[in-house]
N, C-alpha and C positions, 0 to 999 in steps of 0.2 A: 504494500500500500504506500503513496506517496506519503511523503514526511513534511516536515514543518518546511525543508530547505527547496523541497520539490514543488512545492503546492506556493511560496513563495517565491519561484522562477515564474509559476503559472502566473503570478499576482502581478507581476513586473512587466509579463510579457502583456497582459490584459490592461494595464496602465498605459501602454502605449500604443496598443492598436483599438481600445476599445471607449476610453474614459474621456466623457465628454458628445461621445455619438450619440444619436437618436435612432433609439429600435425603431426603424420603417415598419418592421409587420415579423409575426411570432408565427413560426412552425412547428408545430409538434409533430414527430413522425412516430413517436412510440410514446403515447401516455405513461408509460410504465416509468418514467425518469421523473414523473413528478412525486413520484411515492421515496420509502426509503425501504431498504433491505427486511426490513420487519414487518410492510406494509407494501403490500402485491397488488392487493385490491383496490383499482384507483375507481374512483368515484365517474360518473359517466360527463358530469358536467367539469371536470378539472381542466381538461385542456384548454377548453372555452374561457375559464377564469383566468387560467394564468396567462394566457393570448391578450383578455382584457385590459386585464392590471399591470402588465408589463408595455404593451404595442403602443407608441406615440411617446414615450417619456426617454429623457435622455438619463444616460447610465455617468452619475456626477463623477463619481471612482472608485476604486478599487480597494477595497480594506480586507484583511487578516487576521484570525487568532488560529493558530496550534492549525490544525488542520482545514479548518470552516474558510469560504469567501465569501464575501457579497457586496453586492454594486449598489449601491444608494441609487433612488431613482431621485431624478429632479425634484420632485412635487415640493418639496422640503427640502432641497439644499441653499437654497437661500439665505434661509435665519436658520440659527440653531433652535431644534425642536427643544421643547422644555415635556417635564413628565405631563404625562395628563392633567390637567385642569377640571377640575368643575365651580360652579356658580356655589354660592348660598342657599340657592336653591336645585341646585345639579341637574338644569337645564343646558348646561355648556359642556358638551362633552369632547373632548378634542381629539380629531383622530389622529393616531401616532406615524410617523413616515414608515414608509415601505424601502425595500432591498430585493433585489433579486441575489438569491441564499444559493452557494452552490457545495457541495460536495463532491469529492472528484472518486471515494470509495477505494475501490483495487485497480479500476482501470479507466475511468473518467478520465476526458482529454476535451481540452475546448481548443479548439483550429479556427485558424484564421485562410479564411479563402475568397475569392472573387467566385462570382456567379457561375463561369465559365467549369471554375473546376470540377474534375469527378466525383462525386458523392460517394464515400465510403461507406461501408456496406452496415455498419453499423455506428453511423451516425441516429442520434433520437432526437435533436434537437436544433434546429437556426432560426438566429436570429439575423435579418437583414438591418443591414444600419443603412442610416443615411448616407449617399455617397458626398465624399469631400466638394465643398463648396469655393472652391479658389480655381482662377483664370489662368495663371502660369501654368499650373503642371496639375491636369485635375488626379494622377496617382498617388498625389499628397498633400495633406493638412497639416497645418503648425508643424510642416520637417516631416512628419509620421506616415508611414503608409496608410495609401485611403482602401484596403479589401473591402468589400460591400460585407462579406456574412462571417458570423461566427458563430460555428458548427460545434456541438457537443456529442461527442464518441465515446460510447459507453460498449465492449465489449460484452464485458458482463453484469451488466445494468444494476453495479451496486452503486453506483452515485446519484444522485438525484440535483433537484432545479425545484424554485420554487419561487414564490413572492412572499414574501412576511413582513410582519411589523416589527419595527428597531426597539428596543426596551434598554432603559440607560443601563451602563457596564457597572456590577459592584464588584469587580476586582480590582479596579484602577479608578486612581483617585482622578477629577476632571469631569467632560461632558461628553466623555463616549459615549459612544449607541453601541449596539449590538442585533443581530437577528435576534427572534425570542426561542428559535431551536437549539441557539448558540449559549446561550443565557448561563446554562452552568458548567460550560467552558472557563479553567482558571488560563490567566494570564501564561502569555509564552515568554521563553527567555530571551525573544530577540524584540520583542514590542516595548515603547516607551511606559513607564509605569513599572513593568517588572521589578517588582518586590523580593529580590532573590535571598533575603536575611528573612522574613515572612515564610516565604517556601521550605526554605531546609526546616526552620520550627516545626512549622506543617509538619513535614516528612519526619522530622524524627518522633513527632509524637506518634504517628502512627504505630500500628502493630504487624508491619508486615515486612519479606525485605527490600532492599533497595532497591532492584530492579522493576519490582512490580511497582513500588511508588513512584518511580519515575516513570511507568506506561499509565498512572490514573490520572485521565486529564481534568478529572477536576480537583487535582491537587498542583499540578504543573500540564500544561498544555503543548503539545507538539513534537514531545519527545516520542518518538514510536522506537521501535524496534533496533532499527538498524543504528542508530546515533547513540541510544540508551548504550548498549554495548561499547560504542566505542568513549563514548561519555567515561565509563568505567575504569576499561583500561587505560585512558589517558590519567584519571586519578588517581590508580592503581589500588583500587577498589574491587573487590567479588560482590557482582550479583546478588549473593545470598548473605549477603552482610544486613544483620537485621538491620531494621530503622532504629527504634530504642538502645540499644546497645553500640551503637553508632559516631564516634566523636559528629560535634556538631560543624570542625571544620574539615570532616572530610566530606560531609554532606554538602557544605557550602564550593569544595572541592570542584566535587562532581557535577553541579548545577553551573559552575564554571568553565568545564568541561564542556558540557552540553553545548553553551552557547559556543564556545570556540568552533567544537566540529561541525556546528553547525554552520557558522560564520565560513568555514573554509570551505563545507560542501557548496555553498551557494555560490561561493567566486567560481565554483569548476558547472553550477548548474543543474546540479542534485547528483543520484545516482539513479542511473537507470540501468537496468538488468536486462529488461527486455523492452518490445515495442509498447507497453503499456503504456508505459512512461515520458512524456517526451513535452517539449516545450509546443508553446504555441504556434510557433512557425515548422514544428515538426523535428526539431534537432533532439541531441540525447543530451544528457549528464554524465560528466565522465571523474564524479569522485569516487566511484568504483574501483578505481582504481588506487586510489588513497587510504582504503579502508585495511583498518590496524589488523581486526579480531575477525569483524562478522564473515561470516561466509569461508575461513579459513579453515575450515576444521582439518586437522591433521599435518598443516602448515608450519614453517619455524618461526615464531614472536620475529618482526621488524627488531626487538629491541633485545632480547636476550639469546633468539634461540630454540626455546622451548616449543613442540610442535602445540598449535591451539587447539582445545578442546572444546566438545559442544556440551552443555547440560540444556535439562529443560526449569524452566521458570514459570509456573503459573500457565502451564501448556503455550509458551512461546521456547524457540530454539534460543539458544543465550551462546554465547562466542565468550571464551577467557584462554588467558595464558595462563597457567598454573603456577609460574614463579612469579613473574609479576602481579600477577590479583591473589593471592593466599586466600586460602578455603578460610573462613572465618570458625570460630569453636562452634560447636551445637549452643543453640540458647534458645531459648518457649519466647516464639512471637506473638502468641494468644493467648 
């Protein structure tokens, strides 16, 4: 599944080919993308609604937490929304701004193309933008390329698309918004705000270990699998190192961690394994290539030597060096 660094390549590339256009008109070609992996059964009037609530408004930008995207529609980017309001008498009820909420799942991909291109076979979703408005060179706006569509590729239709209402952020101090599906989403380590002295407390009060607190996103957001690991061994930490039992600066350590490898996957463009994966214009991620632990099983440690071992974690595969991350003592997490 994309990670905080992948889904952030998406956000970047969507900031520049997408922020600021006007959805000309919404194509659903598989209702099935407005639902989510827990939710099959799409209602018969869904596509009609999010065709509605989305077609005519321009997409103001592009925002991020841990894995979640969404595009503010204009209606409300003008003034900053305030929470609901009502009257004395709660006759005034204010409606809150909308976003178009996306999830990109295990293999969600939004592409960028002009009308002319082939349509891929598991495409579910286009949105036609307005084409670029300028005389010199109508192939580009403000420097940007002007593609008319962008198309949402869903293999295996565990990502979804939706319209929702913004509900203000309580993880981070200020006037964020947020989707309301996003809502109990904690803060990621690469967003402003991130409270990383907050977090490790979090974590070590917990009762679980290390590794699994660092995949529950609403204790820390963004960390998935592949970075958790190498998060790790950059602090030279094991997985299975309870939370409670835990100095509190190698917790703060490893959330340190995090943000770096994550910071360095995003200069190289995430990682990608296979075609699932890929940016917006279609390119890969090549910090795959960078990667310390994961994926190495039976490999010598970059830094010692030691061939990497695989355990499991909370039924995810977990990557360590065995000299560099020392098996922690037995100790009752419950």
């Amino acid at each position: 599944m994309p990670e905080l660094p992948e889904v952030e390549s998406v956000r970047r590339g969507l900031e520049t080919w997408a922020r600021g256009r006007r959805v000309a008109r919404v194509r659903v070609l598989d209702p099935r993308i407005l639902g989510t992996t827990s939710q099959r059964v799409i209602a018969p009037g869904a596509a009609a609604a999010f065709t509605e609530l989305l077609a005519g408004h321009v997409l103001a930008s592009v925002e991020r937490r841990g894995k979640f995207l969404w595009l503010p529609l204009d209606t409300h980017a003008a003034t900053p929304w305030q929470p609901w309001a009502r009257t004395a008498d709660d006759r005034d009820l204010r409606t809150p701004p909308l976003a178009l909420s996306v999830h990109l799942g295990m293999s969600g991909q939004f592409r960028v193309h002009t009308a002319a291109d082939p349509l891929h076979r598991h495409t579910r979703a286009i949105l036609d933008l307005d084409p670029a408005d300028v005389d010199s060179d109508p192939a580009e706006v403000d420097g940007r390329p002007a593609a008319s569509e962008l198309r949402f590729v869903d293999q295996r239709i565990f990502g979804h698309l939706g319209v929702e209402p913004l509900v203000p952020d309580r993880w981070t101090a200020g006037d964020r918004y947020v989707p309301a599906s996003a809502a109990h989403i904690a803060a990621d380590p690469l967003e402003p705000g991130f409270d990383a002295e907050a977090v490790a407390r979090r974590i070590q009060r917990k009762r679980t270990v290390l590794k699994a607190a660092l995949l529950d996103q609403t204790t820390v957001s963004g960390i998935g699998n592949i970075y958790a690991d190498e998060a790790l061994f950059a602090a030279g930490v094991h997985p299975l190192a309870p939370t409670r039992t835990t100095r509190i600066s190698r917790i703060r350590a490893v959330l340190a961690e995090s943000a770096a490898v994550m910071r360095a996957a995003l200069a190289q463009g995430g990682t990608s394994f296979d075609s699932l994966y890929v940016h917006v214009n279609g390119e890969s991620g090549y910090f795959a290539r960078s990667l310390q632990v994961y994926g190495r099983t039976g490999e010598p440690c970059r830094r010692c030597g030691t061939p990497i071992t695989r355990l499991v974690v909370g039924g995810r595969s977990s990557h360590v060096c065995p000299a560099c991350q020392r098996t922690p003592r037995p100790s009752r997490i419950s």
